[in-house]
Structures are given as structure tokens and as C-alpha cells.
C-alpha positions in Angstrom: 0.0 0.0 0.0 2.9 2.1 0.9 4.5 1.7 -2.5 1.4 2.6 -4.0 1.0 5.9 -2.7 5.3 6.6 -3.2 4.5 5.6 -7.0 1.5 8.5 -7.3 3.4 10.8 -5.7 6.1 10.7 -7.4 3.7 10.7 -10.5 2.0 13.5 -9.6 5.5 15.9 -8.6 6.7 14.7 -12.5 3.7 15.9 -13.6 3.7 19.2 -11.7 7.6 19.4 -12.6 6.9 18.9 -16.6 3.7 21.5 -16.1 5.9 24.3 -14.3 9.0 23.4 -16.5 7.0 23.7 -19.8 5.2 26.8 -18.9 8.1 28.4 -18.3 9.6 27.9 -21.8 6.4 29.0 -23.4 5.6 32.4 -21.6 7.7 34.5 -22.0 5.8 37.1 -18.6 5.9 34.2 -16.7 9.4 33.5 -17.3 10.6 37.3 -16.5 8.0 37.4 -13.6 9.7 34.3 -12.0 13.2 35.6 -12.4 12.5 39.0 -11.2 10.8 37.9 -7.7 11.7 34.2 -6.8 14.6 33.9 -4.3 15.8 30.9 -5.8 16.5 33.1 -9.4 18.5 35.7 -7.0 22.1 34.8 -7.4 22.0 33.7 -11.1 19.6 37.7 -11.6 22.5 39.2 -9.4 25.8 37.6 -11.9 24.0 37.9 -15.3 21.3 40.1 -15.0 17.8 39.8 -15.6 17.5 39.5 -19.5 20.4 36.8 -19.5 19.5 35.0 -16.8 15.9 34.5 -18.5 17.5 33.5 -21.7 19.8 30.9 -19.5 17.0 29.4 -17.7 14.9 29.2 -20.5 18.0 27.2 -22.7 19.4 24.9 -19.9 17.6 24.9 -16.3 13.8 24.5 -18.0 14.4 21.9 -20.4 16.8 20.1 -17.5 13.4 20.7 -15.8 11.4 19.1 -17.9 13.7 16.0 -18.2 13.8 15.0 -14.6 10.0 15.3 -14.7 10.1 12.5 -16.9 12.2 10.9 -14.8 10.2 11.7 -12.0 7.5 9.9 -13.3 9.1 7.1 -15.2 10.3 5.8 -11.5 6.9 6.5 -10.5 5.8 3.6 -12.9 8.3 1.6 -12.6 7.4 1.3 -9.1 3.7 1.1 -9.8 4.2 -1.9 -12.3 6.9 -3.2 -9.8 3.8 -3.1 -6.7 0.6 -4.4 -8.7 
């Protein structure tokens, strides 16, 4: 039961990862908005500035985003196949 619930979990954080990842790449507002006020953008906004740190997360931190979504939720397969 226990590794039923681990496998849709981890199912449903892949899936909010590829969401989050993806809507990043394609809006361009959100992608400024979430460089400009999330601490987590602050050091990267502080060395490169804001216009290059966008173009940076939007070539190599996004789609690194989306790929450990899929990974995310390939492992949450795996263990649902592995459980049933």
C-alpha cells in the first residue's frame, strides 16, 4: 500500500515538474515574472542580469526541468508496475 501511494506521488510531482517546466519555456511574462521575484533566481539575476538569466533558464535549467520530470514519473511507474 505504501509503495502505492510513493508511485503516485512521485507521478504527480513529475507531472507538476513537466507543467511548471514547460510553462516556463512557453511564456515569456511568466518566465521574466519568475526571475525578477523568486529567491531561488536571485544569485543567477545578481551575476548575469535579468535579461540573460531569462535567456539561461529558458535554454538549460527549463528543459533540465522538464527532463527529470520525466524521470520523475518514469520511477513512479516503474514502481507502480513493480507493486501491482
Amino acid at each position: 500500500m505504501e509503495d502505492l501511494m510513493y508511485s503516485i506521488l512521485l507521478i504527480g510531482i513529475g507531472s507538476f515538474n513537466i507543467y511548471y517546466s514547460s510553462k516556463f519555456i512557453r511564456d515569456s511574462k511568466y518566465a521574466r515574472k519568475y526571475v525578477e521575484t523568486m529567491p531561488k533566481a536571485w544569485l543567477i539575476r545578481k551575476i548575469f542580469g535579468v535579461n540573460k538569466a531569462i535567456k539561461m533558464t529558458r535554454k538549460f535549467f527549463a528543459p533540465l526541468g522538464l527532463v527529470m520530470g520525466v524521470i520523475i514519473i518514469l520511477m513512479g511507474l516503474i514502481l507502480l508496475i513493480i507493486t501491482i
